[in-house]
N, C-alpha and C positions, 0 to 999 in steps of 0.2 A: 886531068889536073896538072898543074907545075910540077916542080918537081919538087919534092917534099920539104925540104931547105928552108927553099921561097914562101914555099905556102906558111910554114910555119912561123919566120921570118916577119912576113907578112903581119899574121896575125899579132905578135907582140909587138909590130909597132903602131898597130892600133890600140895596143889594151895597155902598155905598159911605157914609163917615160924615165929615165935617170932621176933622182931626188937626193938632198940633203943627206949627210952623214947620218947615220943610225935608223935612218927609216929601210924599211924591206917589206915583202908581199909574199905572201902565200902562195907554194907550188899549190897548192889542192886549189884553192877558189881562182887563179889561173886556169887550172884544167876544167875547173868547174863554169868559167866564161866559156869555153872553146866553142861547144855544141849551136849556143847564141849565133856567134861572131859565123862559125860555118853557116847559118841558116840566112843570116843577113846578108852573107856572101854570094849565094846561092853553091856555094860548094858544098862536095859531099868531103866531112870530114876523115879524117886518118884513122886508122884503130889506133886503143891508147896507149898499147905498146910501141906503136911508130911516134906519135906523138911526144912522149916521153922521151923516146930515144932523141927525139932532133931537139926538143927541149933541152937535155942535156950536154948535148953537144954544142947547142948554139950558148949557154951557158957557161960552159967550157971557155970556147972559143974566146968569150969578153970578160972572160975570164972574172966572173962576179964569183962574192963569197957565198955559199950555200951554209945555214948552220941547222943541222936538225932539231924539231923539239920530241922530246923525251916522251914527254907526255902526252899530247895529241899527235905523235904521228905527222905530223907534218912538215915543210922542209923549206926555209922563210929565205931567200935571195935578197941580200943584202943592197941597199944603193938604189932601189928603184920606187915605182909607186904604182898606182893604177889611175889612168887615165880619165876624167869623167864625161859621161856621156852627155853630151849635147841634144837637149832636145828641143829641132825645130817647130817651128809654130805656124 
């Protein structure tokens, strides 16, 4: 495999794109495309502990705002969207 960075790297810029002020996307259904995106790749995915870590860091890095929700546990990245799948015919 690359090296983990890239791979992951990779991966969000398949699944994820910049967008309009106030919109954001879900870390949980982000993690929850991954297992997909690796099988369509033919790669063998990261454990989610790696995964998470380089999520966080490449998050870090572009420095997006993360704001937790309270009540479902999940942690919404500010400024971006999800990408739709194209389905060839």
């Amino acid at each position: 495999m690359t090296d983990a960075r890239e791979h992951v790297s990779a991966f969000l810029n398949s699944t994820i794109a910049p967008s309009v002020p106030g919109a954001a996307v879900s870390l949980r259904k982000i993690h929850s495309l991954y297992p997909a995106w690796c099988d369509r790749q033919q790669v063998e995915g990261l454990p989610p502990d790696e995964l998470g870590q380089q999520l966080r860091e490449i998050i870090s890095a572009l420095k997006l705002r993360c704001d937790a929700d309270d009540v479902g546990g999940d942690v919404w990245i500010s400024g971006l969207r999800f990408k739709t799948q194209r389905k060839h015919i």
